[in-house]
C-alpha positions as CSV (number, residue, x, y, z in Angstrom):
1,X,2.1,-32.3,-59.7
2,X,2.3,-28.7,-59.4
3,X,5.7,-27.3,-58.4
4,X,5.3,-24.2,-56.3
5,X,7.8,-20.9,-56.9
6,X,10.5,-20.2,-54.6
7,X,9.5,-18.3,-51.8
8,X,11.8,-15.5,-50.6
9,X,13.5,-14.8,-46.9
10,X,11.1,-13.3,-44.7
11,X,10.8,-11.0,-41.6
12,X,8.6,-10.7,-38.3
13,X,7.6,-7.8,-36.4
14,X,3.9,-6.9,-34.8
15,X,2.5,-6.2,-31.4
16,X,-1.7,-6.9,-31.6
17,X,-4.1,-5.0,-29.1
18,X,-7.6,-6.7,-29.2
19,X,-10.4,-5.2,-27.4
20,X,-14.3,-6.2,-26.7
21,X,-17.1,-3.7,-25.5
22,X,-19.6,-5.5,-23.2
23,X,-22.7,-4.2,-22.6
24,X,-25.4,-4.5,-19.6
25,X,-28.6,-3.3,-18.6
26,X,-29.9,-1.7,-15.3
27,X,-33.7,-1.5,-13.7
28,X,-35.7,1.7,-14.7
29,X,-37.2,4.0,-12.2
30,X,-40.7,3.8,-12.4
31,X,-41.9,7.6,-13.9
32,X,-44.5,9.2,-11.9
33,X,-48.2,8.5,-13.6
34,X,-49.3,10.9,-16.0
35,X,-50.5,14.0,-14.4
36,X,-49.1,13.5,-11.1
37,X,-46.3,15.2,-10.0
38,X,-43.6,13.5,-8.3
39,X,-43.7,13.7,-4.9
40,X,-40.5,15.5,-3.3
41,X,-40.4,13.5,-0.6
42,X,-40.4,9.7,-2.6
43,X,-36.6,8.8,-1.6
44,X,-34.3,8.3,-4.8
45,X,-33.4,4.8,-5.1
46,X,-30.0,3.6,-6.5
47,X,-29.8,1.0,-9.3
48,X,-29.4,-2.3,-7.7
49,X,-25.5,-3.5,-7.7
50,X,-25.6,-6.1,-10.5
51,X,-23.1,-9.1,-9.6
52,X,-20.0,-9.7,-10.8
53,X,-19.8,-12.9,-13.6
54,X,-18.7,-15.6,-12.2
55,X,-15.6,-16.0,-13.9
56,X,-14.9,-19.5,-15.7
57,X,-11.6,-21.5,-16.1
58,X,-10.6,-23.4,-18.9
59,X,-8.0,-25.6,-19.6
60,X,-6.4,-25.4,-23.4
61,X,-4.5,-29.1,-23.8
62,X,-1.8,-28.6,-27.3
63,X,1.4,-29.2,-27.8
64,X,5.2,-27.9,-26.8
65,X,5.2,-24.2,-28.1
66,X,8.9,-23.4,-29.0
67,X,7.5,-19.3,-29.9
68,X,5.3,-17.1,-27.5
69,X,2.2,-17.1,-30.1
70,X,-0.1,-18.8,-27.6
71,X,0.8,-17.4,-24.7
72,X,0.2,-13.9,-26.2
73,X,-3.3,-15.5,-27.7
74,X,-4.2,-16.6,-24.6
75,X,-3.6,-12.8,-23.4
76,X,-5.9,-11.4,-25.5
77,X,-8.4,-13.3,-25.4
78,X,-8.2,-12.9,-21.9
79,X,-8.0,-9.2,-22.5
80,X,-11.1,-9.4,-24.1
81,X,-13.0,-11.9,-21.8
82,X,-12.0,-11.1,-18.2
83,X,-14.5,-13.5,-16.8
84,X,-12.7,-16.4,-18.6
85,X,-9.0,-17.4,-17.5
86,X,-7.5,-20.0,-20.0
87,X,-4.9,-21.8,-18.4
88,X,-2.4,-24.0,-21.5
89,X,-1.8,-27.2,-20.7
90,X,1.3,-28.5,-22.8
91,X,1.0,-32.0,-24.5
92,X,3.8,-34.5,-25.5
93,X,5.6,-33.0,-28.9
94,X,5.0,-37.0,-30.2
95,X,1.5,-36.6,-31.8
96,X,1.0,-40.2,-31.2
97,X,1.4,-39.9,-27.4
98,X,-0.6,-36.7,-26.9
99,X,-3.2,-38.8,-29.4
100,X,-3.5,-41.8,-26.9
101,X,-3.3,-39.3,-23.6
102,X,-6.3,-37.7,-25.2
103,X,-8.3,-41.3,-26.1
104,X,-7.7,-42.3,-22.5
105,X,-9.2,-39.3,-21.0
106,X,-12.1,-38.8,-23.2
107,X,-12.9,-42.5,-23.2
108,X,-13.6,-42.2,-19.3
109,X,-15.4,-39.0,-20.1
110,X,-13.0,-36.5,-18.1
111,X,-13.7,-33.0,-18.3
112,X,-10.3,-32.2,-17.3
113,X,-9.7,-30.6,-20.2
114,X,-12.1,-28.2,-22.5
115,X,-10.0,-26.9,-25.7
116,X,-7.8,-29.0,-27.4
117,X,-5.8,-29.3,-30.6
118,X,-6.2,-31.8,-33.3
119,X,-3.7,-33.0,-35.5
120,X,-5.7,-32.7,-39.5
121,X,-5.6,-37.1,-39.4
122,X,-7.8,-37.0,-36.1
123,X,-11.0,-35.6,-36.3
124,X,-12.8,-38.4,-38.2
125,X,-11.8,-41.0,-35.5
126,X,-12.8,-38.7,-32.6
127,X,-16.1,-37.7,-34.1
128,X,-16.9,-41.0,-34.9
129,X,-15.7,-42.3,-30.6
130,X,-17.5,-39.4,-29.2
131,X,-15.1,-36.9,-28.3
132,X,-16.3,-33.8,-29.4
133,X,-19.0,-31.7,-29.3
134,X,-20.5,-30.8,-32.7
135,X,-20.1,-27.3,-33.8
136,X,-22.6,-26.8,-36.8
137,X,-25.3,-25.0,-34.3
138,X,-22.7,-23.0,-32.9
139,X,-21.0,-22.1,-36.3
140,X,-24.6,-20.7,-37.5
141,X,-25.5,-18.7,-34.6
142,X,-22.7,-16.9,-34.7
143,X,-22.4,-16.2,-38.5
144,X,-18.9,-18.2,-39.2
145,X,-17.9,-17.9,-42.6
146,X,-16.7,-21.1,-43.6
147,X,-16.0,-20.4,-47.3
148,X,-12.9,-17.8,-46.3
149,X,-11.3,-20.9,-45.0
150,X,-9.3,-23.2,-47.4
151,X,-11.2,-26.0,-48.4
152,X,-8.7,-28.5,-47.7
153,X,-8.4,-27.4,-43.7
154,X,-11.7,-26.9,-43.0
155,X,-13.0,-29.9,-44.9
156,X,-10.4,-32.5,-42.6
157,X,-13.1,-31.5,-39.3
158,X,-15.6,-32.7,-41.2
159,X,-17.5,-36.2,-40.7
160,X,-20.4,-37.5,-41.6
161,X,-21.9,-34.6,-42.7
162,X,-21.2,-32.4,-39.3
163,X,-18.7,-30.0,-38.4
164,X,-16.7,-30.8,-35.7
165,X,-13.4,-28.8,-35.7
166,X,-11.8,-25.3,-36.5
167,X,-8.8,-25.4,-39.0
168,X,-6.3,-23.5,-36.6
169,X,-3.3,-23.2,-39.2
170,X,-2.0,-25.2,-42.2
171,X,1.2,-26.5,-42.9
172,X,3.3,-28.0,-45.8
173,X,6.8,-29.4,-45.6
174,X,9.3,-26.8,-47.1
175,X,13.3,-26.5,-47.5
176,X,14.9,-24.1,-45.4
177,X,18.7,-23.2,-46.5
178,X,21.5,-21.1,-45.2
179,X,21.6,-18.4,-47.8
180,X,25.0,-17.2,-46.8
181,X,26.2,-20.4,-47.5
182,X,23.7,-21.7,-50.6
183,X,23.8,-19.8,-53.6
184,X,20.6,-21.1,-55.4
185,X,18.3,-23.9,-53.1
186,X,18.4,-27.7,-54.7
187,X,15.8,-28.2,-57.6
188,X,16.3,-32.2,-57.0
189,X,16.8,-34.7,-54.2
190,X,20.0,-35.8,-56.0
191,X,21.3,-31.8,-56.5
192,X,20.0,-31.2,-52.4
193,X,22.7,-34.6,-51.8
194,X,25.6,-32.9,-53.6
195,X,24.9,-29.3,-52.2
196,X,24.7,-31.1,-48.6
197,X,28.3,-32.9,-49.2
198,X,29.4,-29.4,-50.5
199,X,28.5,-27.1,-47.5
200,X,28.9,-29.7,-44.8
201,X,31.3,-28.2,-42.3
202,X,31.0,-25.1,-43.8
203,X,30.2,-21.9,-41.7
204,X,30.6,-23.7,-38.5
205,X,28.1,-26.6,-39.7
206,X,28.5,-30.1,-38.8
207,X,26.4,-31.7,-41.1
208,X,24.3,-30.8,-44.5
209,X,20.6,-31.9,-43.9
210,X,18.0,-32.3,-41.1
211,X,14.4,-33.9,-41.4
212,X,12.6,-35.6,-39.0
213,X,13.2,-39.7,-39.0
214,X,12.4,-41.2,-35.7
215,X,9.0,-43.6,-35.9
216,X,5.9,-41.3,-35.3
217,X,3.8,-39.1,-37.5
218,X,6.5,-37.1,-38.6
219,X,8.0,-39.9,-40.4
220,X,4.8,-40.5,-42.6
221,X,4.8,-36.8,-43.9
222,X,8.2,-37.5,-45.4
223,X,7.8,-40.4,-46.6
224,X,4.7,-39.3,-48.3
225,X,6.6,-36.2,-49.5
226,X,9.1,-38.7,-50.7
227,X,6.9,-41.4,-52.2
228,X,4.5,-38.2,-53.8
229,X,7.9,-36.7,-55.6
230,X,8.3,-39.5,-57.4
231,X,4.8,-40.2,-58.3
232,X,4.0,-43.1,-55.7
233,X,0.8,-43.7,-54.3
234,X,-0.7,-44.7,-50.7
235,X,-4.4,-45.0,-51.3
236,X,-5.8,-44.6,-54.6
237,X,-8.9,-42.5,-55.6
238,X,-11.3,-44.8,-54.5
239,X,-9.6,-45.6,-51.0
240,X,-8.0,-48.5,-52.4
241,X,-4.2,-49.7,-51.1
242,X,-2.4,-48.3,-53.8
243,X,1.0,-48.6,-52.2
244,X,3.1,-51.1,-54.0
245,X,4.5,-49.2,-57.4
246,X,7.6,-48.3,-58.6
247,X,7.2,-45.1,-58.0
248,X,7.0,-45.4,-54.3
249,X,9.6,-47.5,-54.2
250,X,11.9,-45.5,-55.7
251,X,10.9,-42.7,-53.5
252,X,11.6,-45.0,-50.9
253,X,14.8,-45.5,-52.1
254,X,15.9,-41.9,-52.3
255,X,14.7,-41.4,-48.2
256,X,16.9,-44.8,-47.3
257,X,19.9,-43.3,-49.1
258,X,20.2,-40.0,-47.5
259,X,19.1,-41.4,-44.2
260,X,22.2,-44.0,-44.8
261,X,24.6,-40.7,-46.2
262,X,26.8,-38.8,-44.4
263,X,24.9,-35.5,-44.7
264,X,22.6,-36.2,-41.4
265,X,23.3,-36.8,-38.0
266,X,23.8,-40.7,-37.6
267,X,21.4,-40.4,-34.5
268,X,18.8,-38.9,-37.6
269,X,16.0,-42.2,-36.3
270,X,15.7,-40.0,-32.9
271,X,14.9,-36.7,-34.6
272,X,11.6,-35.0,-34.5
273,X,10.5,-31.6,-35.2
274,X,12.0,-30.2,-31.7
275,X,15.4,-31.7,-32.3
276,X,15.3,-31.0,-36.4
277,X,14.5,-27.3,-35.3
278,X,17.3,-26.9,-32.4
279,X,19.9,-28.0,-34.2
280,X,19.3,-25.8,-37.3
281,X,18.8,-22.6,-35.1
282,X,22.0,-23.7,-33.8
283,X,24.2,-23.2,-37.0
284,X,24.6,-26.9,-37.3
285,X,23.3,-27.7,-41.1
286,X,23.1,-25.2,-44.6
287,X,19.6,-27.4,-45.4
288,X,15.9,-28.3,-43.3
289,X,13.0,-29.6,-44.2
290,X,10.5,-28.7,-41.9
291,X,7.1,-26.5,-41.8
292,X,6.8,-23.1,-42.0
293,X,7.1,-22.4,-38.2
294,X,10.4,-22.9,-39.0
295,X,11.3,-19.4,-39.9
296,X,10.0,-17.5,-37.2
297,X,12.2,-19.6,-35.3
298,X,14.7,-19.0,-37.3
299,X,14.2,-15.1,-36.7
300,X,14.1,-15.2,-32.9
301,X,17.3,-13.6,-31.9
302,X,16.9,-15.1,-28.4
303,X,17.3,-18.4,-29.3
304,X,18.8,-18.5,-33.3
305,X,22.5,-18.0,-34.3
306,X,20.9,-17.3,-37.7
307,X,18.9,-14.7,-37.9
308,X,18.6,-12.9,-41.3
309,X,20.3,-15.6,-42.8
310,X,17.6,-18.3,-43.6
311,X,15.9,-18.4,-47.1
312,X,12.7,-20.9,-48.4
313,X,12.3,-23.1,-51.1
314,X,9.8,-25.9,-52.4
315,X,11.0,-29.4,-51.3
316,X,13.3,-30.9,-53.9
317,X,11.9,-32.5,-56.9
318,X,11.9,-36.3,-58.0
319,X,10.6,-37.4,-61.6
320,X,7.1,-36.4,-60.7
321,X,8.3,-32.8,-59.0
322,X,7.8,-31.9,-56.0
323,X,5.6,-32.6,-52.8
324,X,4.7,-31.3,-49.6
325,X,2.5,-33.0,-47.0
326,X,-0.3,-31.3,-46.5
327,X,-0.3,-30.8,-42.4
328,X,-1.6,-28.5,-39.8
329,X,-3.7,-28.5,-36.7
330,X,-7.2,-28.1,-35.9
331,X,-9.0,-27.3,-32.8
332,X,-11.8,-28.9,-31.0
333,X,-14.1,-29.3,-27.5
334,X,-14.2,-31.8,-25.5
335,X,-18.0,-33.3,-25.5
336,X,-17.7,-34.0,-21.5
337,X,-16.3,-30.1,-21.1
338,X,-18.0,-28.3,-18.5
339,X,-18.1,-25.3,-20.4
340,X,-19.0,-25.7,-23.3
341,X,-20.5,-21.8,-24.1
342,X,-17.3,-20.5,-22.5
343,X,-14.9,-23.2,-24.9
344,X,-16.5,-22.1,-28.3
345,X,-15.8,-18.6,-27.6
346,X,-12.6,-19.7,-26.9
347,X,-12.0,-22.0,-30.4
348,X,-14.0,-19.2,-32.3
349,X,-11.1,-16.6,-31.1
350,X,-8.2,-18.6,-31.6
351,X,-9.0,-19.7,-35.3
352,X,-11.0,-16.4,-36.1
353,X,-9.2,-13.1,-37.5
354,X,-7.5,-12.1,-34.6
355,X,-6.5,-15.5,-33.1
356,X,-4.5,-16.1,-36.9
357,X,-3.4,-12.7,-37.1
358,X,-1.6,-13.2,-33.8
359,X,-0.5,-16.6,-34.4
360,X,0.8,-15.7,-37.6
361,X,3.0,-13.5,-36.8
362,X,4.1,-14.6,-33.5
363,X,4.6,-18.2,-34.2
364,X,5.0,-18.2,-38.3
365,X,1.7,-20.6,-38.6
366,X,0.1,-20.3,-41.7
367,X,-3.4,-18.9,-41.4
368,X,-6.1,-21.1,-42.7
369,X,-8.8,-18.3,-42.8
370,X,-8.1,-16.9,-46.3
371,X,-8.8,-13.3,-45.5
372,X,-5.8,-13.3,-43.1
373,X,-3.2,-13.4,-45.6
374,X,-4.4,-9.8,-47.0
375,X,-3.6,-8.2,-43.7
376,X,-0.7,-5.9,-44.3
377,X,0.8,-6.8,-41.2
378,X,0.8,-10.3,-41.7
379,X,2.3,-9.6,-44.8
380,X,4.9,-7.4,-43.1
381,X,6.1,-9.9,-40.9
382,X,6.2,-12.6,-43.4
383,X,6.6,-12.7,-47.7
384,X,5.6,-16.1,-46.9
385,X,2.3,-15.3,-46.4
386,X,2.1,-12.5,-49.0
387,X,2.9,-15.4,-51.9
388,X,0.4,-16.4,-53.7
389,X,2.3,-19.6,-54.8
390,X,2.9,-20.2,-51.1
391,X,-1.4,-20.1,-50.3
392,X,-2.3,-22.3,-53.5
393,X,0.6,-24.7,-52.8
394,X,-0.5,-25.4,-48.9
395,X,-4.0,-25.3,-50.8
396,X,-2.8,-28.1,-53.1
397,X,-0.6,-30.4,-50.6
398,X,-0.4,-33.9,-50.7
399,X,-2.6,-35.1,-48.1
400,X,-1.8,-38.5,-46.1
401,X,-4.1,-41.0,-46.5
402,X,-7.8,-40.3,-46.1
403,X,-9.3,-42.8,-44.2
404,X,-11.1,-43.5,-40.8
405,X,-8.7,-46.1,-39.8
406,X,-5.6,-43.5,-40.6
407,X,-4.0,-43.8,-37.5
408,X,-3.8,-47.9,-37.8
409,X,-2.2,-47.1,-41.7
410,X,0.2,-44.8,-40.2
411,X,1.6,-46.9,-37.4
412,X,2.1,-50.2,-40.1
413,X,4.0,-47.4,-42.7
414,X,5.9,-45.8,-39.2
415,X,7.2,-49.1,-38.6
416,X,8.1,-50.4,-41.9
417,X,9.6,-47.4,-43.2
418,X,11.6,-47.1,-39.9
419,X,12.7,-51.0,-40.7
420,X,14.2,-50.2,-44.2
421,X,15.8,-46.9,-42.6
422,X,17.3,-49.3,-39.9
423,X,18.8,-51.6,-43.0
424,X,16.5,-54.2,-41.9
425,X,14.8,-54.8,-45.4
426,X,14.9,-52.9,-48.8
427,X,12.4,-50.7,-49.9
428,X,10.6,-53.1,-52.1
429,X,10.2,-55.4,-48.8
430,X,9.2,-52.9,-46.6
431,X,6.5,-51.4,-49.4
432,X,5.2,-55.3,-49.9
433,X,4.3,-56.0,-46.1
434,X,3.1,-52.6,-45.8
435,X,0.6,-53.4,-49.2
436,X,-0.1,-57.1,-47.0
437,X,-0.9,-55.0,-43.9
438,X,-2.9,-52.6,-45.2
439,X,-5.0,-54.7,-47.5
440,X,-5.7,-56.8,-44.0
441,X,-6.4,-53.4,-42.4
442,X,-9.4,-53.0,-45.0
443,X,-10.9,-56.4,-44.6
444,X,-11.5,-55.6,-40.8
C-alpha cells in the first residue's frame, strides 16, 4: 500500500472576485427603403423596455459549515447571477440523518429543496430510487471536462452508465499534530500511542489523540483506515465479503485499544467530526485524525488557540503501512426541483474552477478538478495542495466498500464495531457477525 510523504504546515490567505458579462439584444429600427429619404417628420421611436428576469430562488440543502467557504460561494455566484438568490439550508452534521431527511423528502417528491450535497457512498442508491436528475445532457452542452477531474471522485456519481453528480471536493483521513509540542509525527500506531502518553498534559493539553468514534459514517472511515493499515479487507475484488482475516482483526484490535487507552477522551463513543475539531482548535490534544478541512480550521484566528502551530502527516502505519479513507462530497439536483436550468448552473459553479478555487482556500477542501491545484493562489494558501504526494495519495485512498447496498454494510460494521469499542465482544466476534451479516445482506 502506498505510503504518502509527509506533508508540511500550511497557510491561507485569498479574497476571489468572479464576474459574468450578460448580453441582450434590442429591436432594430426599420431603415428607410432604398432610395427614399427618411421623412423628417416619422417620429423616433425608443427601443421597447425589455423586462427584468424574473429572478429564481433556490434552496442549497448541505451540511454544518464550521469556515465561511459557502457562504462566500454562494456570494459569488450570486455576484455573477443576480437573477438567482441561493438561499443554504444547513443539514444534520450526522451523514446518516441528513441521508434519511433527504430519502423522506425525495420519496414524496418534494421540491423543497433544488441543490444538495452527496456524501461519495450515496449516489448509486439515489440514482437507482430516483432522486436525481441525470446530468450527462447537461454536462455535454456545456463542454464539462470530465478528464481534469480525479477518476476516483468523479467516477463515485456514476451509475449505470449515467452521470449523475459533480465531485465537489475529496478527502482522506490525515494526522494533524502540535508541532510545538511533536518533534517528528508517529510513523506507527504503536509510536502515535507512546507519543500521545508522552505529550498528554503537555502545553495546556488534556489528552493525546482525537478521532471520531460515535456509531455513524465516521466510524466506518476509521475503521477501514484501521483494518486497511494492516492489510484487512471488507469486500474483495469481486464484491465478495471479504471481512473475516487476520488482518482486519488485528486492525481491529489496534482501534479497540486506543479507544480503551487513556490518550482520548473517555466520552470518545460521542465524538464526530464537530466535537474531534473543537476540541483540537481548543489546545486540548498534540494529535488528530481528521480530513484536510482540518487545517484551515486550524488557521482561523477567530476561533483556534493554535494557529501557526499545526503540522500534517500521513496516518500511522500498521504492517501493511498506511491508509486513508478515501471521502468527500459530491453534489447533485433534485429530480422533482423546480428549477432545474437554474440548479445546474448552480452545481456547475460550485464544483467548476471558481467554485474550488474559493472553497479551497476558504474552507481547506481539497479540489477534485485537477487543474485547481496549479493555481498559484491555491497553492499560496495551502502546501497541501501544492504536494504532489498529497493529490496522488487522495487519488489512491482506500475506498469503503463499493456496493449498492453500502449504506445497509455500513450500519451492520457501525454497530459491531461500536460493540467491541463498548467491551461488549472482541474483535474476532464482532468481525464474525459482521462476515454472518453481510453474507445475508448479499443473498437479499
Amino acid at each position: 500500500m502506498k505510503v504518502m510523504k509527509r506533508l508540511t504546515s500550511m497557510g491561507l490567505t485569498l479574497t476571489v472576485a468572479l464576474s459574468l458579462a450578460a448580453c441582450s439584444s434590442t429591436p432594430q429600427q426599420s431603415a428607410p427603403a432604398q432610395g427614399q429619404p427618411a421623412s423628417p417628420e416619422a417620429p423616433k421611436t425608443e427601443p421597447a423596455p425589455q423586462p427584468a428576469a424574473e429572478k429564481v430562488k433556490l434552496v442549497y440543502a448541505r451540511g454544518k459549515d464550521a469556515t465561511d467557504s459557502t457562504k462566500k460561494l454562494v456570494e459569488a455566484f450570486q455576484n455573477a447571477h443576480p437573477n438567482i438568490e441561493v438561499e443554504i439550508r444547513e443539514m444534520p452534521s450526522d451523514t446518516g440523518q441528513s441521508h434519511d431527511q433527504y430519502v423522506t423528502m425525495f420519496s414524496a417528491q418534494s421540491s423543497e429543496i433544488d441543490v444538495f450535497d452527496l456524501d461519495v457512498i450515496w449516489p448509486a442508491e439515489f440514482a437507482q430510487a430516483g432522486y436525481l436528475l441525470p446530468l450527462d445532457r447537461l454536462m455535454e452542452q456545456d463542454g464539462i471536462e470530465t478528464g481534469k477531474y480525479i477518476k476516483g471522485a468523479m467516477d463515485a456519481g456514476n451509475f449505470g452508465g449515467q452521470q449523475w453528480t459533480m465531485p465537489k471536493f475529496i478527502d482522506a483521513g490525515l494526522l494533524f499534530y502540535r508541532k510545538d509540542l511533536v518533534k517528528e509525527p508517529p510513523k506507527t500506531w504503536d509510536d502515535l500511542i507512546a507519543q500521545a502518553k508522552a505529550t498528554k498534559g503537555q502545553g495546556g493539553t488534556k489528552f493525546g489523540y482525537l478521532m471520531q468514534a460515535k456509531q455513524y459514517e465516521g466510524l466506518v472511515c476509521n475503521f477501514v483506515e484501521f483494518s486497511a493499515a494492516y492489510g484487512g479487507k471488507i469486500l474483495d475484488e469481486q464484491g465478495n465479503v471479504a471481512i473475516n482475516n487476520p488482518a482486519t482483526i488485528k486492525g481491529l484490535q489496534k482501534m479497540i485499544e486506543i479507544v480503551k487507552s487513556d490518550i482520548v477522551p473517555s466520552n470518545i463513543t460521542t465524538f464526530m467530526e464537530t466535537e474531534s475539531h473543537t476540541a483540537f482548535l481548543e489546545g486540548q490534544s498534540a494529535f488528530i485524525r481528521n480530513w484536510p478541512y482540518q487545517f484551515a480550521l486550524a488557521q482561523d484566528k477567530a476561533q483556534s488557540k493554535i494557529v501557526d502551530k499545526v503540522a500534517i502527516a500521513p496516518l500511522p502505519a500498521g504492517d501493511a503501512g498506511s491508509a486513508a479513507a478515501l471521502g468527500g462530497w459530491m453534489g447533485g439536483i433534485n429530480k422533482f426541483s423546480k428549477h432545474p436550468k437554474e440548479s445546474w448552473e448552480f452545481l456547475k459553479f460550485m464544483t467548476g474552477a471558481e467554485g474550488q478555487k474559493i472553497s479551497a482556500i476558504h474552507g481547506g477542501l481539497a479540489p477534485t478538478l485537477l487543474p485547481v491545484y496549479e493555481d498559484a493562489d491555491v497553492q499560496k494558501a495551502s502546501p497541501l495542495f501544492a504536494n504532489k504526494d498529497f493529490v496522488d495519495g487522495v487519488s489512491a485512498a482506500v475506498s469503503r466498500p463499493t456496493t449498492p447496498i453500502y449504506p445497509k454494510i455500513s450500519e451492520v460494521i457501525q454497530i459491531e464495531v461500536s460493540k467491541a469499542l463498548a467491551g461488549q465482544q472482541s474483535a474476532e466476534q464482532a468481525v464474525q457477525n459482521m462476515e454472518a451479516k453481510m453474507n445475508e445482506l448479499m443473498k437479499k
